[in-house]
Chimera marker file (.cmm) of the C-alpha trace (Angstrom):
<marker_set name="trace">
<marker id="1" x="82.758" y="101.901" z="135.507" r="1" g="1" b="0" radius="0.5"/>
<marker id="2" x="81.018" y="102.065" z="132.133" r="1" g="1" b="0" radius="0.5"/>
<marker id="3" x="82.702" y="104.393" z="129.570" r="1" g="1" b="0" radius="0.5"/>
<marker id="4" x="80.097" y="106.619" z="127.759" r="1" g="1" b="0" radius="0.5"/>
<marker id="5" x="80.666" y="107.565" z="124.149" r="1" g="1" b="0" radius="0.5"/>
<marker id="6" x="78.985" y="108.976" z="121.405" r="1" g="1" b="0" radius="0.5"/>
<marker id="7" x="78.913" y="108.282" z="117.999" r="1" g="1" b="0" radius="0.5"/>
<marker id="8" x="78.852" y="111.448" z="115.345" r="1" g="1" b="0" radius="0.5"/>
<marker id="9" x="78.569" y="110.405" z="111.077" r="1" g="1" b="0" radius="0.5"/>
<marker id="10" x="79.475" y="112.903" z="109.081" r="1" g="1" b="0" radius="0.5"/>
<marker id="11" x="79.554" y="113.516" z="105.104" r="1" g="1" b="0" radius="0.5"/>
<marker id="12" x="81.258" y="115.221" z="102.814" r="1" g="1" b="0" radius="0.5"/>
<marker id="13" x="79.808" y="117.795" z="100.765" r="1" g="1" b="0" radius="0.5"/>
<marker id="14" x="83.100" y="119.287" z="98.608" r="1" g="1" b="0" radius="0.5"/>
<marker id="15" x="86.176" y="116.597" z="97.921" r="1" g="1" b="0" radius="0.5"/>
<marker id="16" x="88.281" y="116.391" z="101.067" r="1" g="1" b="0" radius="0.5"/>
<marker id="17" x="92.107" y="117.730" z="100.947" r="1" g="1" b="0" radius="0.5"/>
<marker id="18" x="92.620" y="115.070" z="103.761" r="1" g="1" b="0" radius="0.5"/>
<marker id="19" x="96.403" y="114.341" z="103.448" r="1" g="1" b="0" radius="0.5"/>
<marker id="20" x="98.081" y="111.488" z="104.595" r="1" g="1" b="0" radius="0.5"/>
<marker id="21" x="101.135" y="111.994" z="107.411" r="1" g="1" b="0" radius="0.5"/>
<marker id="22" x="103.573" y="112.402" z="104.819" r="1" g="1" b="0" radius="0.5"/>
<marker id="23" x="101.950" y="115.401" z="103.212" r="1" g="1" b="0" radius="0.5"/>
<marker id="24" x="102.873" y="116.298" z="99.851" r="1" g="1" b="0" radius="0.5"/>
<marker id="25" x="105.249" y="113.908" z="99.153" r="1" g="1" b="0" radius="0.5"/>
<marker id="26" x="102.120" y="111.537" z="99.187" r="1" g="1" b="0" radius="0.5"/>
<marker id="27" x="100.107" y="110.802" z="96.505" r="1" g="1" b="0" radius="0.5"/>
<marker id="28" x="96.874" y="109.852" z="97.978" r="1" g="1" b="0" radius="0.5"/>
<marker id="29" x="94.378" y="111.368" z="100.798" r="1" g="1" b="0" radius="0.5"/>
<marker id="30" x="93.357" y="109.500" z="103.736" r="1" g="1" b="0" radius="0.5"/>
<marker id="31" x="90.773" y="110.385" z="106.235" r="1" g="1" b="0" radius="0.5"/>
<marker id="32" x="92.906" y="110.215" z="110.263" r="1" g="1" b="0" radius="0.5"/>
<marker id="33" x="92.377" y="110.548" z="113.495" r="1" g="1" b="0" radius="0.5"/>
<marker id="34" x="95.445" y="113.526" z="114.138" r="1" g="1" b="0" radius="0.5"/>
<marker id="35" x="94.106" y="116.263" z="112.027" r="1" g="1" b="0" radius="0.5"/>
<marker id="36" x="90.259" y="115.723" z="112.838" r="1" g="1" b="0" radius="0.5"/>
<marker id="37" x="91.525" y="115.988" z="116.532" r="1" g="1" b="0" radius="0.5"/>
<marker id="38" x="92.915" y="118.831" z="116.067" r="1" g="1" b="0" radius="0.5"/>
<marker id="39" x="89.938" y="120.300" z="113.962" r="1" g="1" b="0" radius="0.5"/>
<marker id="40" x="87.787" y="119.420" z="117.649" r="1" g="1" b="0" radius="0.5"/>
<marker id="41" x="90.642" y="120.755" z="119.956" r="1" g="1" b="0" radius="0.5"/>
<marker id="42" x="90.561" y="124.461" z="117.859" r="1" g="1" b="0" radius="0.5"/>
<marker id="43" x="86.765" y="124.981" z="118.269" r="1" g="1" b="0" radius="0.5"/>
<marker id="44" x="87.382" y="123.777" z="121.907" r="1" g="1" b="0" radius="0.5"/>
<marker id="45" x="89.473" y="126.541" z="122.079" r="1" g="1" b="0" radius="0.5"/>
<marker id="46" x="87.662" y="128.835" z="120.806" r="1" g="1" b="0" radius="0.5"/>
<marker id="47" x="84.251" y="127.533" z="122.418" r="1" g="1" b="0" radius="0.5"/>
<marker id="48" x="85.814" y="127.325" z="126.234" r="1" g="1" b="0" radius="0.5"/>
<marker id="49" x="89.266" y="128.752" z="126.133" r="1" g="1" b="0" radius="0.5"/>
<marker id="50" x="92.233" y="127.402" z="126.279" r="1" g="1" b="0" radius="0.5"/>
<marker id="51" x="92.574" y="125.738" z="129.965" r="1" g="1" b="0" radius="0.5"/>
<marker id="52" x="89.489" y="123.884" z="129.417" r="1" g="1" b="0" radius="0.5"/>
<marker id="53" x="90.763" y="123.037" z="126.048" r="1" g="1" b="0" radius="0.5"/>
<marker id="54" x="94.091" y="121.559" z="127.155" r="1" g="1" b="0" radius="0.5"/>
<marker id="55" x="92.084" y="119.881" z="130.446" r="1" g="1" b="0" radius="0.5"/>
<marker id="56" x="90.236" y="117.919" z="128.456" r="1" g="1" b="0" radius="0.5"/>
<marker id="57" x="91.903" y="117.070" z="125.624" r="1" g="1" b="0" radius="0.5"/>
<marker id="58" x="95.503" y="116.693" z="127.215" r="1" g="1" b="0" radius="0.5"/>
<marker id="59" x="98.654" y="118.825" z="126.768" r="1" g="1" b="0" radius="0.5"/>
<marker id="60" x="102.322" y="118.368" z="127.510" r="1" g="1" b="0" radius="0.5"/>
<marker id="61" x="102.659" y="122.090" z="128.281" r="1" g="1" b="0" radius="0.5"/>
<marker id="62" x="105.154" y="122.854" z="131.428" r="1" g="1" b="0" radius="0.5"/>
<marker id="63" x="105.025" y="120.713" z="134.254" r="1" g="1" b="0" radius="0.5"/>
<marker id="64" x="101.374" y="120.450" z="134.572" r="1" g="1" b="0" radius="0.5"/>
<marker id="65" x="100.962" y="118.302" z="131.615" r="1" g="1" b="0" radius="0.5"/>
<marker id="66" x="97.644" y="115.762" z="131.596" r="1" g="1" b="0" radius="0.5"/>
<marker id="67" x="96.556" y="112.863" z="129.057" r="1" g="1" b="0" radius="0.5"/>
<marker id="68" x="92.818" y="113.315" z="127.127" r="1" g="1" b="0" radius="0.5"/>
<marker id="69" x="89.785" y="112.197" z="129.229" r="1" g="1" b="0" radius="0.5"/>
<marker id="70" x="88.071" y="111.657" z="125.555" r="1" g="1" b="0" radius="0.5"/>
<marker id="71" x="89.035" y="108.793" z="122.885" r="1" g="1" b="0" radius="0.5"/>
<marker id="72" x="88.330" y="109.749" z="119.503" r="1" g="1" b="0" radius="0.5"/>
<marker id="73" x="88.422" y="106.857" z="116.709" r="1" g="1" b="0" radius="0.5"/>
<marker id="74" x="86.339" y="105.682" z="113.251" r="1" g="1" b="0" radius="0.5"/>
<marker id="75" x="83.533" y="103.244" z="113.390" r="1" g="1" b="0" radius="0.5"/>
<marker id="76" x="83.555" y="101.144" z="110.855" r="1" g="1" b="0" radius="0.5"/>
<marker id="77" x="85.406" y="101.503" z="107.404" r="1" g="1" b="0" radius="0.5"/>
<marker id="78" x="86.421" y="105.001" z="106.214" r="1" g="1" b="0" radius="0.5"/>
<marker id="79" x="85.927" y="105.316" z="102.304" r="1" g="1" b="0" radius="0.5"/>
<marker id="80" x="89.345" y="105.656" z="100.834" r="1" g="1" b="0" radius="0.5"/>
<marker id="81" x="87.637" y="106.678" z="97.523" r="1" g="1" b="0" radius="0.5"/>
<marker id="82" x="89.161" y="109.431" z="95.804" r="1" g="1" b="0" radius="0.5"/>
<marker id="83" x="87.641" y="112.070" z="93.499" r="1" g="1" b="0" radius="0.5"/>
<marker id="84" x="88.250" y="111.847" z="89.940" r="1" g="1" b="0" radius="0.5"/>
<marker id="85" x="89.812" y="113.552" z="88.654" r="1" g="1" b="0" radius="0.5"/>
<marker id="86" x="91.735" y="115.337" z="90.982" r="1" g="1" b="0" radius="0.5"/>
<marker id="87" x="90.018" y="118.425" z="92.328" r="1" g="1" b="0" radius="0.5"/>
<marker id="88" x="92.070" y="121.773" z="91.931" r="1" g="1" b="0" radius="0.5"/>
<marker id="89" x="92.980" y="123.391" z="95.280" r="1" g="1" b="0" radius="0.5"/>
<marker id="90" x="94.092" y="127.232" z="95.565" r="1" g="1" b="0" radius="0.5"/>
<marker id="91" x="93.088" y="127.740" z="91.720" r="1" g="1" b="0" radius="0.5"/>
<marker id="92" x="93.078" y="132.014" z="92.661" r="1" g="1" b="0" radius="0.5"/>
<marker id="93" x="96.732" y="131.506" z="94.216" r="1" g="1" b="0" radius="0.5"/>
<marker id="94" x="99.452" y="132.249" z="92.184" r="1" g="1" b="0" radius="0.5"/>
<marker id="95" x="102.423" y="130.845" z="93.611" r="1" g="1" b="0" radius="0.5"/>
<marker id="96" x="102.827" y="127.535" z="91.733" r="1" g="1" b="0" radius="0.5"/>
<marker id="97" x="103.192" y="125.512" z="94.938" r="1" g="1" b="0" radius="0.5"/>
<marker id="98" x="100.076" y="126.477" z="96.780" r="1" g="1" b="0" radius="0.5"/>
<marker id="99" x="97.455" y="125.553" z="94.119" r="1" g="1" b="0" radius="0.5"/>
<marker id="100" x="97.123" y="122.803" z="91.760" r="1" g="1" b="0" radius="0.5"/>
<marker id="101" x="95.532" y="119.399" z="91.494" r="1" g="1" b="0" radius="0.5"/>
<marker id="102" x="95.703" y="117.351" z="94.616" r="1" g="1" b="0" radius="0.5"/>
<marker id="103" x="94.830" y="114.137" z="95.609" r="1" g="1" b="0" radius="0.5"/>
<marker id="104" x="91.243" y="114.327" z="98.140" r="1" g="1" b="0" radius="0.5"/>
<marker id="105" x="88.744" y="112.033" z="99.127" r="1" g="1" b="0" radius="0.5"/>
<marker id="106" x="85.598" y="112.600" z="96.829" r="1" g="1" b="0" radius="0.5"/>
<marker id="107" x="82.400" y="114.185" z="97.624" r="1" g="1" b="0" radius="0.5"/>
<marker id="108" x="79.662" y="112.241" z="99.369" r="1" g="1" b="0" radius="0.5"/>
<marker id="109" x="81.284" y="109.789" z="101.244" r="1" g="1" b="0" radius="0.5"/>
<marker id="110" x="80.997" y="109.303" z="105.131" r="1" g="1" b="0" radius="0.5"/>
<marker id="111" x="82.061" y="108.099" z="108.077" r="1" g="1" b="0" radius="0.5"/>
<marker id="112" x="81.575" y="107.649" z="111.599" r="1" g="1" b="0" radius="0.5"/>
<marker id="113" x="83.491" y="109.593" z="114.606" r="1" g="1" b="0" radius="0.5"/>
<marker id="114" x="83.078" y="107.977" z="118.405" r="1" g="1" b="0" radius="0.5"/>
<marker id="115" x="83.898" y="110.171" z="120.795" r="1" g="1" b="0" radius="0.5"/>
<marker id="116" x="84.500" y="107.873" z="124.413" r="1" g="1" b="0" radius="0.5"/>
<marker id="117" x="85.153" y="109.525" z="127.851" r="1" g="1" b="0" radius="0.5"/>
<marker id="118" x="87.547" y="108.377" z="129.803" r="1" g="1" b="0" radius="0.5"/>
<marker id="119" x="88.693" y="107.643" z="133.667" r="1" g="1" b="0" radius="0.5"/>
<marker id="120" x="88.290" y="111.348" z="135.226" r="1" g="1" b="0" radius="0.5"/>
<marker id="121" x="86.507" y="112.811" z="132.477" r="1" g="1" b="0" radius="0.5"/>
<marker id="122" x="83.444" y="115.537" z="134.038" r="1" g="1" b="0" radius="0.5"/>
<marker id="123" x="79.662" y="115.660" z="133.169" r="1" g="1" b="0" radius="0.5"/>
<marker id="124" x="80.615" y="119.299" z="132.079" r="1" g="1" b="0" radius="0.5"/>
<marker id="125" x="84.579" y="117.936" z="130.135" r="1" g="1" b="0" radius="0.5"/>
<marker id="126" x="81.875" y="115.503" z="128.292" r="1" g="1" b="0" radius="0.5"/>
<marker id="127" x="79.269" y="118.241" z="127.414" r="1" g="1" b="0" radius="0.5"/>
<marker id="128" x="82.325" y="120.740" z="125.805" r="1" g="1" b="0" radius="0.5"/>
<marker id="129" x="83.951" y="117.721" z="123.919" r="1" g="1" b="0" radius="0.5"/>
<marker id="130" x="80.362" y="117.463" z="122.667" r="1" g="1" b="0" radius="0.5"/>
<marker id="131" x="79.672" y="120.634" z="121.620" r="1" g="1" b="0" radius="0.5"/>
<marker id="132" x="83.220" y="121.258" z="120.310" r="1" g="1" b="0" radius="0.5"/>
<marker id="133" x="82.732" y="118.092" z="117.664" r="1" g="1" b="0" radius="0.5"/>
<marker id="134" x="79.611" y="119.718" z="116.744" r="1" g="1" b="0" radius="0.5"/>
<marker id="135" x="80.532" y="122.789" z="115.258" r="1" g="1" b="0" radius="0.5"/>
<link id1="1" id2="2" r="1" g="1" b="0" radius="0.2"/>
<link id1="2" id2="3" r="1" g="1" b="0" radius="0.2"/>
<link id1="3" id2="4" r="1" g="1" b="0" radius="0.2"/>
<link id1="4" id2="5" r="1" g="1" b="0" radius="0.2"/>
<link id1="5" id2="6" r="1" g="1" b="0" radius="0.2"/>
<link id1="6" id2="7" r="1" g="1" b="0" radius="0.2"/>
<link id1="7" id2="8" r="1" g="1" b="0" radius="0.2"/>
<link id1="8" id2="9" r="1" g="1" b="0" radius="0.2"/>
<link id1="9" id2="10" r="1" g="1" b="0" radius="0.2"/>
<link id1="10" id2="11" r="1" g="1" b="0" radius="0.2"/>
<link id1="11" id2="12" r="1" g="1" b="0" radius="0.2"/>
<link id1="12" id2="13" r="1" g="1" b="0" radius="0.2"/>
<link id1="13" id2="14" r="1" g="1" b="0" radius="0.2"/>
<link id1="14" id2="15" r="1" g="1" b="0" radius="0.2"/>
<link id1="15" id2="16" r="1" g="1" b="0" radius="0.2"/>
<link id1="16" id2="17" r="1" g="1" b="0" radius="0.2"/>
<link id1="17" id2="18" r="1" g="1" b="0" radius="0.2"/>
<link id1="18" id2="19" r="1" g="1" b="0" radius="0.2"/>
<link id1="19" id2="20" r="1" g="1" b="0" radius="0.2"/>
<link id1="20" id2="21" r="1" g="1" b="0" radius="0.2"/>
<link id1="21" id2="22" r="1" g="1" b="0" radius="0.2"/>
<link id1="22" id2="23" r="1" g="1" b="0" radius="0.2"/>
<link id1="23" id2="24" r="1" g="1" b="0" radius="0.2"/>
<link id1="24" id2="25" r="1" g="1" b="0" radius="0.2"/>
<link id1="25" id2="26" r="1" g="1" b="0" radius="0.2"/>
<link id1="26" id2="27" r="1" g="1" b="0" radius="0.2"/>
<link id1="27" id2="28" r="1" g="1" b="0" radius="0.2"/>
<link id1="28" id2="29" r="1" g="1" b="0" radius="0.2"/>
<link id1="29" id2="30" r="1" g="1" b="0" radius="0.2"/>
<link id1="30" id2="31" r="1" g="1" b="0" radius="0.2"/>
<link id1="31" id2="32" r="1" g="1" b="0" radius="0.2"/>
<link id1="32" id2="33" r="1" g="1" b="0" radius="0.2"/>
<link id1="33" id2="34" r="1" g="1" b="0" radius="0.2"/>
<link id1="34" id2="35" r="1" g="1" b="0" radius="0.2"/>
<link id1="35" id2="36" r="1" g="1" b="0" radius="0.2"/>
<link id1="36" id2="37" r="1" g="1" b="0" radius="0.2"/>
<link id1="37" id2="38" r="1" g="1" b="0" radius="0.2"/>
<link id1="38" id2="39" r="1" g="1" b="0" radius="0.2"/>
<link id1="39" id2="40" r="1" g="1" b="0" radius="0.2"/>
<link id1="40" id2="41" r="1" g="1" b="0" radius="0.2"/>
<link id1="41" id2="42" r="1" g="1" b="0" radius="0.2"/>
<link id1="42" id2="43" r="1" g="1" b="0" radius="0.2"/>
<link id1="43" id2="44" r="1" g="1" b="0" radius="0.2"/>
<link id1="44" id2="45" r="1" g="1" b="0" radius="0.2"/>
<link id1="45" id2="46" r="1" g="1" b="0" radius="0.2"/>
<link id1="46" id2="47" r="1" g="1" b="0" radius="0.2"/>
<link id1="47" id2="48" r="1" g="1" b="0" radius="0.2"/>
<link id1="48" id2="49" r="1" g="1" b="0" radius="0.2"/>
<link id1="49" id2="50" r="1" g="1" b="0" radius="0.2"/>
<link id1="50" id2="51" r="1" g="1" b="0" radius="0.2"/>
<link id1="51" id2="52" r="1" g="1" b="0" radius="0.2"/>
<link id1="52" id2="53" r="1" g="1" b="0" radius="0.2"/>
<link id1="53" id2="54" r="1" g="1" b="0" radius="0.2"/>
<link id1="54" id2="55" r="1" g="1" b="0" radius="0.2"/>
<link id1="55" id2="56" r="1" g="1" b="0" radius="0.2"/>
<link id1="56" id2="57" r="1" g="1" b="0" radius="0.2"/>
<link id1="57" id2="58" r="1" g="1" b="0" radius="0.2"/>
<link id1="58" id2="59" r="1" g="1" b="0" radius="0.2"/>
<link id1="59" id2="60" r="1" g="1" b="0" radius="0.2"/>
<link id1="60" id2="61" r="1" g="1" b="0" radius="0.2"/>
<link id1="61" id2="62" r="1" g="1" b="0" radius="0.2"/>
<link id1="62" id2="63" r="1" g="1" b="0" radius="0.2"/>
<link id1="63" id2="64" r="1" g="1" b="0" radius="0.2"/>
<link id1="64" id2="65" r="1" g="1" b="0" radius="0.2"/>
<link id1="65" id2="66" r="1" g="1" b="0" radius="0.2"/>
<link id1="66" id2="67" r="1" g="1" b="0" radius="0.2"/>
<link id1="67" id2="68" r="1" g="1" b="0" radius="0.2"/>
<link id1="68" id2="69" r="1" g="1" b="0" radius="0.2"/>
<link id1="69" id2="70" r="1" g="1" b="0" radius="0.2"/>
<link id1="70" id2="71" r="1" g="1" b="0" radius="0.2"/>
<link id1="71" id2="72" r="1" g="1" b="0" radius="0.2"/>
<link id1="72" id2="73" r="1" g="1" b="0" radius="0.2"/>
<link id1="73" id2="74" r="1" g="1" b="0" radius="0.2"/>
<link id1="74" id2="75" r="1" g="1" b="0" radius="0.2"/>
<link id1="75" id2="76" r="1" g="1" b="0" radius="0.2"/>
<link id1="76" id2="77" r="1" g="1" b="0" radius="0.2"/>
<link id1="77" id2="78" r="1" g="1" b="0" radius="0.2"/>
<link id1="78" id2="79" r="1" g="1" b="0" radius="0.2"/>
<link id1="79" id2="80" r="1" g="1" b="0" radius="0.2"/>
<link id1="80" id2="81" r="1" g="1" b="0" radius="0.2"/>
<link id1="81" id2="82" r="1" g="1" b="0" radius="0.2"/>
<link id1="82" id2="83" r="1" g="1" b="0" radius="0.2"/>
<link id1="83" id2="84" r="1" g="1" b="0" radius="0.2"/>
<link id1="84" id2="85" r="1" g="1" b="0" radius="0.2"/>
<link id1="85" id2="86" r="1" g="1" b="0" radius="0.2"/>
<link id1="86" id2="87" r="1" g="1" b="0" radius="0.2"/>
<link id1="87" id2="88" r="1" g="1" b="0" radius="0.2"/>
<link id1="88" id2="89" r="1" g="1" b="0" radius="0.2"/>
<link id1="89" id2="90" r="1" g="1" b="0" radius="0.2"/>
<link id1="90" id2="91" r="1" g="1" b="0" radius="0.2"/>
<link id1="91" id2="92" r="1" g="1" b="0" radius="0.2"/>
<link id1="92" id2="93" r="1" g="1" b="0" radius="0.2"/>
<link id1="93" id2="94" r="1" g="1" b="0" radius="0.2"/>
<link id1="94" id2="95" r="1" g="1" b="0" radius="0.2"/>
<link id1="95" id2="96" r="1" g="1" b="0" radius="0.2"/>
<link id1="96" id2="97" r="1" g="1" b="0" radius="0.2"/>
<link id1="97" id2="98" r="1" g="1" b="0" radius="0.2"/>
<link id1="98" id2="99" r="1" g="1" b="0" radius="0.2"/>
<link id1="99" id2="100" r="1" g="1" b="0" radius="0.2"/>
<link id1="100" id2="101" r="1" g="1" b="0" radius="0.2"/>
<link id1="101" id2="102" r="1" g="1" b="0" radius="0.2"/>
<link id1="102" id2="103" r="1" g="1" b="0" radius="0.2"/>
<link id1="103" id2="104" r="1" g="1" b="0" radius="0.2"/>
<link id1="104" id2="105" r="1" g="1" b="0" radius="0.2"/>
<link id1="105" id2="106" r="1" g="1" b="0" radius="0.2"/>
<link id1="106" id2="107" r="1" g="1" b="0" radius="0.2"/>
<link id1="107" id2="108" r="1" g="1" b="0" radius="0.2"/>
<link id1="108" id2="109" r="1" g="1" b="0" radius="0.2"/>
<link id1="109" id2="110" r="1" g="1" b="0" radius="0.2"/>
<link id1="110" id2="111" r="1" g="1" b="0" radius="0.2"/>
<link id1="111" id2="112" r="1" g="1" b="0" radius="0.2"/>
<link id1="112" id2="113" r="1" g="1" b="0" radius="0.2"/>
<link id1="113" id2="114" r="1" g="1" b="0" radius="0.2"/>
<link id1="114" id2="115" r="1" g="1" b="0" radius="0.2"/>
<link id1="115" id2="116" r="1" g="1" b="0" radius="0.2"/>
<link id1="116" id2="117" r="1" g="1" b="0" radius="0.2"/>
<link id1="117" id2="118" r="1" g="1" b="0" radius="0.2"/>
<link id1="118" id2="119" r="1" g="1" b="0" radius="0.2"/>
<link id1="119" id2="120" r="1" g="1" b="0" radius="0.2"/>
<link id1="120" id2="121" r="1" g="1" b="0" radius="0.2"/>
<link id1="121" id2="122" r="1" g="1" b="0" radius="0.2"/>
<link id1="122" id2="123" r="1" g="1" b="0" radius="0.2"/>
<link id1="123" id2="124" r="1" g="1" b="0" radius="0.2"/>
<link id1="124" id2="125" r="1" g="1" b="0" radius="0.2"/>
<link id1="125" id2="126" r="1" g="1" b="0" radius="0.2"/>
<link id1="126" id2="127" r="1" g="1" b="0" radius="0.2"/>
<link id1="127" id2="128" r="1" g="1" b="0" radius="0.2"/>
<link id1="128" id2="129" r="1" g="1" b="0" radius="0.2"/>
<link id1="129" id2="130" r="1" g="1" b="0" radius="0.2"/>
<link id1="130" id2="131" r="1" g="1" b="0" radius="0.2"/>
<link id1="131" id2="132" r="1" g="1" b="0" radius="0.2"/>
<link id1="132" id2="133" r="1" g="1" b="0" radius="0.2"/>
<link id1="133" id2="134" r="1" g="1" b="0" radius="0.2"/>
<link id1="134" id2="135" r="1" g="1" b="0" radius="0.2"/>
</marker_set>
């Protein structure tokens, strides 16, 4: 069985907040795979409602818990260049902690999404992964 997948490049028009898993302790932004998945699985949501949501893209929820039927991962490199010099985020907030310079990934770079079904993934699972990555 061949798995289909689809390839999606996107760029980035304002620097990117992108941290890295260690958040704020970090001092550098990094484009990954976690918080772009989530990103796809909250317009899924919100596209096709949660069941369909959780069908395709897997939950652990109660006892009927599922893996994905789509892969998500970069093609190719994934510009770790950073914008200089830091961009300001929150500058209207004014709790100390919430706004400030923080590391991002600078305006104008790319890089390429593949979305892959899986083993038991649907014509219509396929179509709302699709559509979902679109928006």
């Amino acid at each position: 069985m061949q798995l289909h997948y689809q390839d999606f490049t996107f760029s980035l028009l304002t620097p990117c907040f992108c941290g890295t898993a260690l958040g704020k302790q970090d001092d550098h932004a990094q484009m990954r795979i976690p918080p772009i998945r989530g990103h796809i699985r909250f317009w899924h949501r919100v596209l096709f409602g949660p069941g369909d949501c959780n069908r395709v893209w897997g939950s652990t929820a109660g006892d009927q818990g599922n893996g994905s039927r789509i892969s998500v991962r970069f093609i190719g490199s994934v510009s770790t260049k950073h914008a200089s010099p830091k961009p300001t985020m929150l500058p209207h907030k004014d709790e100390p902690n919430q706004r400030g310079p923080r590391p991002a990934l600078a305006a104008g770079e790319s890089f390429t999404l593949r979305l892959q079904r899986l083993v038991g993934c649907t014509a219509a699972d396929w179509d709302h992964a699709q559509r979902a990555v679109k928006l």
